[in-house]
N, CA, C and O atoms as a MOPAC input file, in Angstrom:
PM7 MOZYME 1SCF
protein

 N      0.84700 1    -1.17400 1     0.00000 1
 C      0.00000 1     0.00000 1     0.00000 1
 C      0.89200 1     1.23700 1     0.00000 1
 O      1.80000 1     1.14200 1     0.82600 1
 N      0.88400 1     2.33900 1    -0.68000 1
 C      1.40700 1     3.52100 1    -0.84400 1
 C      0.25600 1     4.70600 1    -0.57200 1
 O     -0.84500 1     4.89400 1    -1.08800 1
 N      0.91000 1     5.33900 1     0.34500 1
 C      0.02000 1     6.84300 1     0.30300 1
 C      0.76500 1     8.14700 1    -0.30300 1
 O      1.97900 1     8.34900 1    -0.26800 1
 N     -0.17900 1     8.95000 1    -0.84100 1
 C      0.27400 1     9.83800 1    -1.75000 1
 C     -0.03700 1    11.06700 1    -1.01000 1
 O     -0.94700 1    10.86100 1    -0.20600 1
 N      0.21900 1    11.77200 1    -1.00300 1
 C     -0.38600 1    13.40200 1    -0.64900 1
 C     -0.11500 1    14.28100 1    -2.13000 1
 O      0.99000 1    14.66400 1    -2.51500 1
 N     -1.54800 1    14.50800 1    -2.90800 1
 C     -1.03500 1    15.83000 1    -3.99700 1
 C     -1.55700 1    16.76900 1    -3.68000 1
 O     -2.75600 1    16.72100 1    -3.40500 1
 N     -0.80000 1    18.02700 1    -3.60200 1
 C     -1.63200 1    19.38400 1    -3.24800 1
 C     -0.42900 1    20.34700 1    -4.26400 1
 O      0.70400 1    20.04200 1    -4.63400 1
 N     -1.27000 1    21.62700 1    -4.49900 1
 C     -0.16700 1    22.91800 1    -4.80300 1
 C      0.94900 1    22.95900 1    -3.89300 1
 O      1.96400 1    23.44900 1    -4.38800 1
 N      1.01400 1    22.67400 1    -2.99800 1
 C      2.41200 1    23.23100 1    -2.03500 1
 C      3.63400 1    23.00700 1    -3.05200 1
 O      3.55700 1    22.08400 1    -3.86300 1
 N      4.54900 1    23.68500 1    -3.02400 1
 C      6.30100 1    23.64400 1    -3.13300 1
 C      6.59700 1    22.95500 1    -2.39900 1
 O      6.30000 1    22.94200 1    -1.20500 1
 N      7.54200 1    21.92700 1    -3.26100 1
 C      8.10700 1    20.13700 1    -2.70600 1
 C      8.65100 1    20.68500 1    -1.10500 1
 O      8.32300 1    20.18300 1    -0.03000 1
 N      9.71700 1    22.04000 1    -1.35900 1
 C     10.18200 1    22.12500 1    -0.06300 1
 C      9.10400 1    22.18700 1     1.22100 1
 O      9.16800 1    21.58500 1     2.29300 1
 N      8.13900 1    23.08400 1     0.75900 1
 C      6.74700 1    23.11000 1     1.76000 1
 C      6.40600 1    22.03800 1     2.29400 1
 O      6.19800 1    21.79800 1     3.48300 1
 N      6.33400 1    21.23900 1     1.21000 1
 C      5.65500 1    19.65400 1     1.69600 1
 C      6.53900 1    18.98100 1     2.71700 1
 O      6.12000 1    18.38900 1     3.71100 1
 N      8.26000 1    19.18500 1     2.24700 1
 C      8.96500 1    18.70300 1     3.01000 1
 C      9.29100 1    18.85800 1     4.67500 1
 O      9.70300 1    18.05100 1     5.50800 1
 N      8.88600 1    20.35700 1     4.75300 1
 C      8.74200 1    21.19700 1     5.91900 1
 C      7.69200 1    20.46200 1     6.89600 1
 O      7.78000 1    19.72200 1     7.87500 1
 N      6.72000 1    21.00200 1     6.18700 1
 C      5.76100 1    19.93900 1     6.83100 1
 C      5.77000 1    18.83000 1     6.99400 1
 O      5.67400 1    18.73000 1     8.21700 1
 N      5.84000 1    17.49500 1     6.43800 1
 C      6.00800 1    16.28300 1     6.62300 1
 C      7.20200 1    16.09900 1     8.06600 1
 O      6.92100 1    15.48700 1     9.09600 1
 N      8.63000 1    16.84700 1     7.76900 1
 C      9.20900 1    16.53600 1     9.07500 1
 C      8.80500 1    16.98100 1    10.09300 1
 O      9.21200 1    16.42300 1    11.11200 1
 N      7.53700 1    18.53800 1    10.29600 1
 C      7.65700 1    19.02800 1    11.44300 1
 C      6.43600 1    18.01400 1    11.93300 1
 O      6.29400 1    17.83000 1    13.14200 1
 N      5.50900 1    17.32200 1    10.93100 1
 C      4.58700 1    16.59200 1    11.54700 1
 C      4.73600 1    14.91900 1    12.04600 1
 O      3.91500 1    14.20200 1    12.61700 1
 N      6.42200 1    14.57600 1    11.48300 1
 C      6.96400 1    13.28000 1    12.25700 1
 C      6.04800 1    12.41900 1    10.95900 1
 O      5.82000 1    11.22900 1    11.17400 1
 N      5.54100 1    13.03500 1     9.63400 1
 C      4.89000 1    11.89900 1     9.13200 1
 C      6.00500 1    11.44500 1     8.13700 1
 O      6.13500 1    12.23400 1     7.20200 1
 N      6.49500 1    10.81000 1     8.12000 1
 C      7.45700 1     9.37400 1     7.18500 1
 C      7.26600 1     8.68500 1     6.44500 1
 O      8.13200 1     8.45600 1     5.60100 1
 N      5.95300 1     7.99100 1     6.42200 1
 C      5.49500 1     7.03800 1     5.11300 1
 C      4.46000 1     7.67200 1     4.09100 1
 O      3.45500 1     7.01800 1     3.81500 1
 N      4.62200 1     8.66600 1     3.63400 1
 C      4.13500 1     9.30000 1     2.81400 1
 C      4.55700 1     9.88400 1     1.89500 1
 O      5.08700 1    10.95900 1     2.17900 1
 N      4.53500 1     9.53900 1     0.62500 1
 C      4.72400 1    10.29100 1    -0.92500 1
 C      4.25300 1    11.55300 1    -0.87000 1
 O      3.13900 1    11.41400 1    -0.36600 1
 N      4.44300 1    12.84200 1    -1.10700 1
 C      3.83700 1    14.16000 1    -1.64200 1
 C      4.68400 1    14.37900 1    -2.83800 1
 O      5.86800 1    14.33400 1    -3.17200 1
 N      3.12100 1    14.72400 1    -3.48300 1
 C      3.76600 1    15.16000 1    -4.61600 1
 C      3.35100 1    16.66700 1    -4.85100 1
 O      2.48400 1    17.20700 1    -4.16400 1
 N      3.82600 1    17.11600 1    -5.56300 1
 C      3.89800 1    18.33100 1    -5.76900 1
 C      2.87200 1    18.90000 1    -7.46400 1
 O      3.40700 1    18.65100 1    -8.54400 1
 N      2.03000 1    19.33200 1    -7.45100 1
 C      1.03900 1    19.86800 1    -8.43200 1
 C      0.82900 1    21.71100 1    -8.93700 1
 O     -0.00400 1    22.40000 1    -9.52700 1
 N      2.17000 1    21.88000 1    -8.25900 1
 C      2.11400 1    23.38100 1    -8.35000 1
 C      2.46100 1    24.29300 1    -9.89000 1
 O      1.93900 1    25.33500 1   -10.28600 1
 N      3.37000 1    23.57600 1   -10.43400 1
 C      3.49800 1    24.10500 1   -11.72900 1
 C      2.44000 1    24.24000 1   -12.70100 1
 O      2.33600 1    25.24000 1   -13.41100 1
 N      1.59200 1    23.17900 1   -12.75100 1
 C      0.69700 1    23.13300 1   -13.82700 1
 C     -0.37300 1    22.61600 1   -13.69300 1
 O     -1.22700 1    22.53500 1   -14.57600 1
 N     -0.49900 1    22.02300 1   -12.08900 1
 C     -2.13400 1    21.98900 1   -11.63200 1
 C     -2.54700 1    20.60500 1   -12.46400 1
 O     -3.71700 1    20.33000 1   -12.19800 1
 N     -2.19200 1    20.03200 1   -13.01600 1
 C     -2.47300 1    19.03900 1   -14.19200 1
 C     -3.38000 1    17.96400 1   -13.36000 1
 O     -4.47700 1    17.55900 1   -13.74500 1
 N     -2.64200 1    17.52200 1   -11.99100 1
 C     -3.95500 1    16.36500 1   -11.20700 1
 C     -5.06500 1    17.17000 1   -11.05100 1
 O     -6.16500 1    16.65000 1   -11.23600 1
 N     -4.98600 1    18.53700 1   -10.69600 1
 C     -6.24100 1    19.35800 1    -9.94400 1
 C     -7.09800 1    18.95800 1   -11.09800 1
 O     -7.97300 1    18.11400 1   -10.90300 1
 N     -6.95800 1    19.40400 1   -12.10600 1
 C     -7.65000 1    19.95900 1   -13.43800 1
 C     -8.32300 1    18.14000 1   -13.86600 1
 O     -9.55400 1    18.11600 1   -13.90000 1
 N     -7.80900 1    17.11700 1   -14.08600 1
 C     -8.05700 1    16.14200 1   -14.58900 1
 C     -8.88700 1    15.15200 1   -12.91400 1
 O     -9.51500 1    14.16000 1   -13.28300 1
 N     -8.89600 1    15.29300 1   -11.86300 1
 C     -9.43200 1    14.73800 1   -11.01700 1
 C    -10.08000 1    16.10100 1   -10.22900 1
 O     -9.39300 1    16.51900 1    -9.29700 1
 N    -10.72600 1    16.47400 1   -10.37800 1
 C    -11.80300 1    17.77500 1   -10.01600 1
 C    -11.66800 1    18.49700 1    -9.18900 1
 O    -12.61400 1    19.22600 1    -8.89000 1
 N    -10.18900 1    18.59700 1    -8.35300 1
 C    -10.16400 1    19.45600 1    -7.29700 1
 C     -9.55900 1    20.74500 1    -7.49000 1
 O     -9.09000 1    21.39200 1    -6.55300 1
 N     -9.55900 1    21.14300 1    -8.71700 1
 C     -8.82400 1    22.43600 1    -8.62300 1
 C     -9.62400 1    23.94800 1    -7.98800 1
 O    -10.64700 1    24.23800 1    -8.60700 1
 N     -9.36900 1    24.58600 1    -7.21400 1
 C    -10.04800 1    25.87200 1    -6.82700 1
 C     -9.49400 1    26.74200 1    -7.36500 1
 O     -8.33800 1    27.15300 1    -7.26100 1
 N    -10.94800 1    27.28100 1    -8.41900 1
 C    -10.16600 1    28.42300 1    -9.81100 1
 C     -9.98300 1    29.77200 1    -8.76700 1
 O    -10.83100 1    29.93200 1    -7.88900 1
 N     -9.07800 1    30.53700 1    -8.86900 1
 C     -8.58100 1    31.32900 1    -9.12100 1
 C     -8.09100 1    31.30300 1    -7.88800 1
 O     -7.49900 1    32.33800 1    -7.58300 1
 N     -8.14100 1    30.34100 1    -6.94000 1
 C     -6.93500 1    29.78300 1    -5.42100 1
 C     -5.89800 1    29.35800 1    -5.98700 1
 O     -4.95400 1    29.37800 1    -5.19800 1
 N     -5.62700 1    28.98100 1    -6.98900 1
 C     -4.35500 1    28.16300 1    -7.18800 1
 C     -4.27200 1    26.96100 1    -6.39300 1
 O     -3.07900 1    26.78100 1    -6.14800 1
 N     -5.10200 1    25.90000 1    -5.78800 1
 C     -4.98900 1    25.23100 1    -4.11000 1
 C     -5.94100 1    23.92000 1    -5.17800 1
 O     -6.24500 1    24.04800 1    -6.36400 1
 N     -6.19900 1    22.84500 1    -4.35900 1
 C     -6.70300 1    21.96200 1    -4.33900 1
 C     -8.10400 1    21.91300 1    -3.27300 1
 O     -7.87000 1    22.18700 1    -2.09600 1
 N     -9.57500 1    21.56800 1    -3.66100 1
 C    -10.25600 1    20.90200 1    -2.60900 1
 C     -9.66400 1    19.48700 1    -1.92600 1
 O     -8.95600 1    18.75700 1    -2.61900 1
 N     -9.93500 1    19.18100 1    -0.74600 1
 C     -9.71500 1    18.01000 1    -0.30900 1
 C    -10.30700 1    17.00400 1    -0.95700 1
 O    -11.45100 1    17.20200 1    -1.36500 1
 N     -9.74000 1    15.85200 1    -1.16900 1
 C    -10.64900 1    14.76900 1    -1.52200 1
 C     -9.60000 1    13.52000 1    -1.15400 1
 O     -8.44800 1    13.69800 1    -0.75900 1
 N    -10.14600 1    12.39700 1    -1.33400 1
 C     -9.74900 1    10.78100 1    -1.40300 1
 C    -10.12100 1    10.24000 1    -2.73800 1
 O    -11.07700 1    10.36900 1    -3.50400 1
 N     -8.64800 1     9.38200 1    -2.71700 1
 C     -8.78100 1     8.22000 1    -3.88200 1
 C     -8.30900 1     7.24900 1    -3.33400 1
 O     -7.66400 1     7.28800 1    -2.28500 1
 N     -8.54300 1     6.37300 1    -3.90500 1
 C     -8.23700 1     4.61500 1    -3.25000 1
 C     -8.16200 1     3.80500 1    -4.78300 1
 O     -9.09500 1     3.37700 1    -5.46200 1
 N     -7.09900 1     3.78100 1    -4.97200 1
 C     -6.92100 1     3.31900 1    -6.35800 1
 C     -6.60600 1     1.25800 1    -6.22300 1
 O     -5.66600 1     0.83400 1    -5.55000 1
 N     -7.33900 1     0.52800 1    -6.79900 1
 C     -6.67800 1    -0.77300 1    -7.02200 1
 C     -5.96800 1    -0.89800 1    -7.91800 1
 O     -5.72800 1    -0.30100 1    -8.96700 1
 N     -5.35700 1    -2.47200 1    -6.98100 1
 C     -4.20400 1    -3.02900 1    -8.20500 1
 C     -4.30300 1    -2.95000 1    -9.59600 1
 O     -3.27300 1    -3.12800 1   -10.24500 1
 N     -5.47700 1    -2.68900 1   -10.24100 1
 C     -5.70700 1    -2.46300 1   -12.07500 1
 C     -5.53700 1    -1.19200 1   -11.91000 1
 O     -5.66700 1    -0.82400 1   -13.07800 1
 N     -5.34200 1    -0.25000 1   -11.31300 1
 C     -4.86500 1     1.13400 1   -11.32600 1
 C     -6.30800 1     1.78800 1   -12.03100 1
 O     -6.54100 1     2.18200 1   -13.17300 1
 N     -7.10600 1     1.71100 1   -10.85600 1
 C     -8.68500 1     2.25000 1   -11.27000 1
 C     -9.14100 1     2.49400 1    -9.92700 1
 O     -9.16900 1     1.71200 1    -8.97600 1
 N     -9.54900 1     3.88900 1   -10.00500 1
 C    -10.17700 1     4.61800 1    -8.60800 1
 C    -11.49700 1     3.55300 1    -8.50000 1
 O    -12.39800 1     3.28900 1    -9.29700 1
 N    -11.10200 1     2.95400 1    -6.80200 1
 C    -12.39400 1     1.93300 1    -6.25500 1
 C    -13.55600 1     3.25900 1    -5.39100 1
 O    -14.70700 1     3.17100 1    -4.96300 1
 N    -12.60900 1     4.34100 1    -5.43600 1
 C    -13.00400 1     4.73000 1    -4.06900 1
 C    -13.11000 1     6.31900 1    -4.11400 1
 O    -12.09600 1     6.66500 1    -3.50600 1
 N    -13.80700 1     7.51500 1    -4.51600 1
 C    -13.59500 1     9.15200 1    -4.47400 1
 C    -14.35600 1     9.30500 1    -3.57300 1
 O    -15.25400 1     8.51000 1    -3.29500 1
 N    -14.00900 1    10.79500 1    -2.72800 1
 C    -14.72600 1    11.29300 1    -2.17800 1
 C    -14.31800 1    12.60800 1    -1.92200 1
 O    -13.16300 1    12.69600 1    -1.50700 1
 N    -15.12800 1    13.97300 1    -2.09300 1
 C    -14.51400 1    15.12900 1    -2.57300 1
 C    -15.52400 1    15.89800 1    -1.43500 1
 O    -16.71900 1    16.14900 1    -1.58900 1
 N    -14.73100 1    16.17500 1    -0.32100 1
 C    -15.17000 1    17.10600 1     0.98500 1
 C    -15.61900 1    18.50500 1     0.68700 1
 O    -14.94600 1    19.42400 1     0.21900 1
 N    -16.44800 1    18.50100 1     0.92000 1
 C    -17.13400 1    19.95800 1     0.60700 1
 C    -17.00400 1    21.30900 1     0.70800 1
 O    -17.54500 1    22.28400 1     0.18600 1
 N    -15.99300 1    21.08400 1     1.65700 1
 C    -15.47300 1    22.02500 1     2.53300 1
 C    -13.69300 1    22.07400 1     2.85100 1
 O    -13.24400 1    20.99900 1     3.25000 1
 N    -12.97900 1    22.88200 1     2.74800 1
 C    -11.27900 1    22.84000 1     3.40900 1
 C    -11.59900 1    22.35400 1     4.48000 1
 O    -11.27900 1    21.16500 1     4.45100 1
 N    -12.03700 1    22.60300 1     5.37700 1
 C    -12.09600 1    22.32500 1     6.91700 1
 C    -12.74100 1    21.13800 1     7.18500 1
 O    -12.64500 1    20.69700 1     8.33000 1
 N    -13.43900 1    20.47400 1     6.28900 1
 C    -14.20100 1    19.15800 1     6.65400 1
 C    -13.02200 1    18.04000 1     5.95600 1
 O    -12.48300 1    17.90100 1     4.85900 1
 N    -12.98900 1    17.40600 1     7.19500 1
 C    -12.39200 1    15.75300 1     7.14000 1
 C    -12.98100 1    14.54000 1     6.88200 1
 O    -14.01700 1    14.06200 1     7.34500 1
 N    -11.76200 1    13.85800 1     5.64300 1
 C    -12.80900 1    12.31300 1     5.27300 1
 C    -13.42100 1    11.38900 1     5.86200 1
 O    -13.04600 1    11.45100 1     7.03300 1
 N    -13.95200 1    10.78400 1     5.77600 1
 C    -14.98100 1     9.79000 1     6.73300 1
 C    -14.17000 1     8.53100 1     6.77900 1
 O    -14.59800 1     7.46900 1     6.32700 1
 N    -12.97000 1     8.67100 1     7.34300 1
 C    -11.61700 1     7.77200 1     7.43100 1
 C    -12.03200 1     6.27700 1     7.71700 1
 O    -11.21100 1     5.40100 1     7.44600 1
 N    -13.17400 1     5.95500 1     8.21300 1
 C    -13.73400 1     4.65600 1     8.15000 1
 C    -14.05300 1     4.09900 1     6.79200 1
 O    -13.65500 1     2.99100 1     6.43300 1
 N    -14.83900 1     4.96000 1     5.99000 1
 C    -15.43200 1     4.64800 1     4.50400 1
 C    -14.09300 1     4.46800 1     3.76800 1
 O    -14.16700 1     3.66100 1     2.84200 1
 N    -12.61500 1     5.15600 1     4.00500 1
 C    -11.04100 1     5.13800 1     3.24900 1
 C    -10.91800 1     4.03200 1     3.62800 1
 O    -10.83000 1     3.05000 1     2.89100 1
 N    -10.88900 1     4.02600 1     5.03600 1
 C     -9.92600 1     2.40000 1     5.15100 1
 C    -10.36000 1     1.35800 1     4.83000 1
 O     -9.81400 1     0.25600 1     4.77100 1
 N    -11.68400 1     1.77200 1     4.53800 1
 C    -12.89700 1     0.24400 1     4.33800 1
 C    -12.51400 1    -0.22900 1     2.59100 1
 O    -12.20200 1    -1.34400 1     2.17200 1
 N    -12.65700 1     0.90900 1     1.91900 1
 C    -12.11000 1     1.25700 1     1.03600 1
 C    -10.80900 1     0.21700 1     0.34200 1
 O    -10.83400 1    -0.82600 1    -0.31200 1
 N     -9.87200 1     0.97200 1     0.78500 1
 C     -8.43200 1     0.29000 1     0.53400 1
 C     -9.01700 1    -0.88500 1     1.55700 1
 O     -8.44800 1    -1.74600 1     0.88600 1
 N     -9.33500 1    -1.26900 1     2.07200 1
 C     -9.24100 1    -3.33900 1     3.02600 1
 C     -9.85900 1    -3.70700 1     1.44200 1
 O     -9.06500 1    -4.36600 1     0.77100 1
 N    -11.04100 1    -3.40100 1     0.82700 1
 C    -10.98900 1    -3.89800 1    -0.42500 1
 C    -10.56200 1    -4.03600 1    -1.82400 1
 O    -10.86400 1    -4.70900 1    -2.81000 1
 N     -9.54100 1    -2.90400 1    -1.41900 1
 C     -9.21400 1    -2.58800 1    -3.03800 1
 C     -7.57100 1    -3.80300 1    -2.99900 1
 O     -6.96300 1    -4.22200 1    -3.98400 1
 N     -7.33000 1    -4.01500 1    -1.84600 1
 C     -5.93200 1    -5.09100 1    -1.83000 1
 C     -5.68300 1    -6.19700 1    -2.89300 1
 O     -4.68400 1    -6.91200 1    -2.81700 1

């Protein structure tokens, strides 16, 4: 299993963060130049430059089992429905 983080941040940003938050097993990638995930998976916020929150849970055929696109910056995923999620997408 691999986790990804994509958002606009600058790699260094991401990097900042990731050590000051002790998180380690996590990929970030970086979407800031050209927005290209925002734009092709629906989270881009026009004229924020930023990403909405959302979840993917991709299976082994490399096909989203699983979206869910939070309505809100401040609202968090329903981390039961993710993990339930990925236990099936294995």
């Amino acid at each position: 299993m691999h986790v990804l983080v994509i958002n606009a941040d600058l790699p260094l940003t991401q990097k900042t963060w990731c050590g000051n938050a002790g998180v380690e097993r996590v990929q970030t990638v970086s979407d800031h130049i050209d927005m290209d995930f925002a734009l092709k998976y629906g989270t881009y916020v026009k004229g924020r430059r930023f990403h909405y929150r959302a979840v993917f849970v991709v299976g082994k055929d490399d096909k989203v089992v699983y979206a869910a696109y939070m309505p809100g910056l401040d609202v968090e995923p329903n981390y039961d429905e993710v993990l339930a999620a990925v236990r099936t997408a294995r």
